[in-house]
C-alpha positions in Angstrom: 0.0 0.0 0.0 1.6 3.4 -1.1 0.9 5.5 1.9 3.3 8.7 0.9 2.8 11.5 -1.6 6.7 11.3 -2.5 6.7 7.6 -3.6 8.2 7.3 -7.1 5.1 6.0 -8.7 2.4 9.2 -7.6 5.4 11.1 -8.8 5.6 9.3 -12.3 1.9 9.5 -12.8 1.8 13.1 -11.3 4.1 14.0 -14.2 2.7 11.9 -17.4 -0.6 13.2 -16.7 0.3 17.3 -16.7 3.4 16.9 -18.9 3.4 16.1 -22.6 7.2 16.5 -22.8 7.5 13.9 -20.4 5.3 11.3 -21.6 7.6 11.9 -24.7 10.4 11.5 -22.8 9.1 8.2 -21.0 7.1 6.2 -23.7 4.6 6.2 -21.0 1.1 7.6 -20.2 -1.5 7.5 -17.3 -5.0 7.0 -18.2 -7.2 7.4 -15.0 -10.9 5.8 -14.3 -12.4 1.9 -14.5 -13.5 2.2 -18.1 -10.4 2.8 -19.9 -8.3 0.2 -17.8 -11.3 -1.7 -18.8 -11.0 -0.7 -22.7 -7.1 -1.3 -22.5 -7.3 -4.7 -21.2 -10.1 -5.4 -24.0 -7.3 -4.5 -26.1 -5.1 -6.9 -24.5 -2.9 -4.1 -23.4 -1.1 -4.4 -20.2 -0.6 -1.7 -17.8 3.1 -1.1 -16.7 1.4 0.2 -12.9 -2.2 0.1 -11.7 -2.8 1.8 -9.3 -6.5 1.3 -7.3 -7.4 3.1 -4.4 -7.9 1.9 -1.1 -5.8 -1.4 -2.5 -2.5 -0.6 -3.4 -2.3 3.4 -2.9 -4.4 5.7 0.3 -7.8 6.9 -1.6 -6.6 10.1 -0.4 -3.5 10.3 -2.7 -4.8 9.2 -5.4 -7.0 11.5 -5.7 -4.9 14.7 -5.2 -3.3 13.5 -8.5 -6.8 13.2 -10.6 -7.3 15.7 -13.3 -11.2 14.9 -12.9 -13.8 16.8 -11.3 -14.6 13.4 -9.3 -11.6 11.6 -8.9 -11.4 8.3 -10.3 -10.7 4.7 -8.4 -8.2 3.4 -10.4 -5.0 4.9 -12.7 -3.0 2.6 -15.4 -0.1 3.7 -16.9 0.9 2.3 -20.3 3.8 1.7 -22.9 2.7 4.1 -25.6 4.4 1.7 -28.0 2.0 -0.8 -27.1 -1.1 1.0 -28.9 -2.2 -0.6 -32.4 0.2 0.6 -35.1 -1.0 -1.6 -37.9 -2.5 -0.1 -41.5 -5.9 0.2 -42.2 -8.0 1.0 -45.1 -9.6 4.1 -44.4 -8.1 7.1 -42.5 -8.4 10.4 -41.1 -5.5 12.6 -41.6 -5.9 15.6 -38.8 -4.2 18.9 -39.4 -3.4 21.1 -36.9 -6.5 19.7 -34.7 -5.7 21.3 -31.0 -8.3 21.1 -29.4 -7.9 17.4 -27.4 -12.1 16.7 -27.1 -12.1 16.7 -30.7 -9.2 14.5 -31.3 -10.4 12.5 -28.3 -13.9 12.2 -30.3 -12.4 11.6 -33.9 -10.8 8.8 -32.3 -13.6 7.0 -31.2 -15.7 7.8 -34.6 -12.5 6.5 -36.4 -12.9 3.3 -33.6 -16.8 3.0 -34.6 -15.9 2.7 -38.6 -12.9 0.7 -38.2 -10.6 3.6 -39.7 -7.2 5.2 -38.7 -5.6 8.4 -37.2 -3.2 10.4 -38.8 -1.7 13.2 -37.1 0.2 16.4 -38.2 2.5 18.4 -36.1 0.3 21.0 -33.9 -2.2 18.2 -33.0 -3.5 17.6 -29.5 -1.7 14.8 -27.4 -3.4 12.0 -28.0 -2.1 10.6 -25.0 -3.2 13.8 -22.9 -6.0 13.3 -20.5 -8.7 15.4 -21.6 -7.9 13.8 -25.4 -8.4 9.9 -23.4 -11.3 11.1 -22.0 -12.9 12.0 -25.0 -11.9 8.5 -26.8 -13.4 6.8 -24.4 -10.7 4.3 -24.7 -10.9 4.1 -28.7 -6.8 4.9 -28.3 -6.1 1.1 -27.3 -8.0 0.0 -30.8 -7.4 2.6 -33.2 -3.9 2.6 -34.8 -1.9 5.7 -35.0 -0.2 6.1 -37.9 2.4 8.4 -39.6 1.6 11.2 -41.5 3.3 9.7 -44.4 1.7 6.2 -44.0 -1.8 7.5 -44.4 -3.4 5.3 -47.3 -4.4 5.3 -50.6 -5.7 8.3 -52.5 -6.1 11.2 -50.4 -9.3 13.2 -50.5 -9.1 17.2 -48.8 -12.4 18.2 -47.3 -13.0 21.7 -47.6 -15.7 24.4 -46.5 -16.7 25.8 -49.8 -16.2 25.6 -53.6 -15.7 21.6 -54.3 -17.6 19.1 -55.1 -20.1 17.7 -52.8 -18.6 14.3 -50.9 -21.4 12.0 -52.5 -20.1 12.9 -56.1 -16.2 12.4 -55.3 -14.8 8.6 -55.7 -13.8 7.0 -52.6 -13.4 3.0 -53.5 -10.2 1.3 -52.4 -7.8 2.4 -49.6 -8.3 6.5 -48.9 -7.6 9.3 -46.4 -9.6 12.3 -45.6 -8.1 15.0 -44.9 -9.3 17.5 -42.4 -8.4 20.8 -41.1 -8.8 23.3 -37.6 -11.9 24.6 -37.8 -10.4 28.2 -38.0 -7.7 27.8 -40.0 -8.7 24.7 -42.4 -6.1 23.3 -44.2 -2.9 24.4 -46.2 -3.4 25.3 -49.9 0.2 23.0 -50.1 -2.2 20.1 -48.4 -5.1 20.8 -51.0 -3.3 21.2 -53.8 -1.3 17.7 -53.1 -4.7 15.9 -52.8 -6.1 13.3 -54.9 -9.8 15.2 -54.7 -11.6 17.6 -53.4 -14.4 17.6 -51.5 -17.5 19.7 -49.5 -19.9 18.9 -47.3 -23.3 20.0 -48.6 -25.2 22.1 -45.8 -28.7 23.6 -46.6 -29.0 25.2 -43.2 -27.3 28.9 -42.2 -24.3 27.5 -40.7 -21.1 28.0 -42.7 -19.2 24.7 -41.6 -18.9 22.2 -39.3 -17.0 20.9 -35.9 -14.0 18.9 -37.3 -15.5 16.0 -35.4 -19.1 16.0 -37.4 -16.9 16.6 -40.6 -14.8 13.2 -40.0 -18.0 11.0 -39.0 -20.0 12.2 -42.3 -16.9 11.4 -44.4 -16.6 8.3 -42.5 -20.4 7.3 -43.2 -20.0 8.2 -46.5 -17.5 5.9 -46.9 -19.3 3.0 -44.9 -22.7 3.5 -47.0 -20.9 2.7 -50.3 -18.9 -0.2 -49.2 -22.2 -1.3 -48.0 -23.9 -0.9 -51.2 -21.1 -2.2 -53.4 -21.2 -5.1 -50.8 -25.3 -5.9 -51.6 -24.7 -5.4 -55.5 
């Protein structure tokens, strides 16, 4: 039973979960309530620690470190090298997306189509709390893969001035590209794309959340596979 706020361990998950560098550094990152412990050993992911209060570490301690608003019963820390790293078909490619509930979400959309995750430089951390959170522990079954290693053709989804999604061919392996909401993405980016692509909206609003952007691009995808599949 840890009973001390200096033991090595609550200072090792003190530090992955408020330090990006150091979960870098390390190779390692905390992840802290039952149901992504739960999600990682699904994934037949072992933790390197668990810690579970009132078992192995004082309630008390455990809960200074928690980044929630109720603190959770039970922190794993993992080998980031032990996520899924193997290819897949389909992909999201994320530019520039910083803000960690969207990633966190676009994780588990890519989990719920059986796609991929592509990140750019300027991304949230993945491996950051509030990013885990909002995966819902999609990060032990989604594979993260290089920017490079994206597949197939590549199609750019953009705000205005392309053709609508449902017109643009998307058979075989692809990768949608998508942008920050503000910024979008690169002309360089568009410009090296296999297609275009725009999201038709008959409503006022002008776009829409990066995260509704990758799931309708994702369905899109799903629903002719499906088709081609019943042909």
């Amino acid at each position: 039973m840890i009973t001390s706020a200096s033991n090595p361990t609550l200072k090792l998950v003190r530090r992955l979960l408020a330090q990006k560098r150091k979960r870098e550094e390390l190779g390692l990152f905390a992840v802290e309530g039952d149901d992504l412990v739960a999600a990682a050993a699904g994934a037949g992911i072992e933790p390197v620690e668990l810690l579970v209060a009132g078992e192995s570490v004082e309630p008390a301690l455990l809960a200074a470190l928690s980044t929630l608003p109720h603190p959770a019963r039970v922190v794993g820390v993992y080998r980031s090298e032990d996520l899924p790293r193997e290819p897949r078909e389909t992909a999201l490619a994320l530019w520039r997306v910083a803000d960690p509930g969207n990633l966190g979400t676009l994780l588990r959309i890519a989990d719920g189509f059986g796609a991929a995750i592509a990140l750019s430089p300027g991304c949230a951390d993945p491996l950051g709390p509030k990013a885990l959170r909002a995966s819902v522990g999609a990060i032990f079954r989604v594979p993260l893969v290089g920017w490079g290693e994206a597949p197939g053709e590549r199609v750019a989804l953009v705000a205005h001035g392309a053709p609508p999604l449902h017109d643009v061919p998307i058979s075989g392996p692809v990768t949608f590209l998508l942008g920050a909401e503000r910024e979008g993405l690169p002309a360089e980016l568009v410009a090296d794309s296999n297609y275009l692509a725009t999201i038709p909206l008959p409503g006022a609003a002008e776009s829409l959340n990066v995260a509704v952007a990758g799931a309708i691009a994702l369905y899109e995808r799903a629903r002719r596979e499906s088709a081609a599949d019943s042909n």
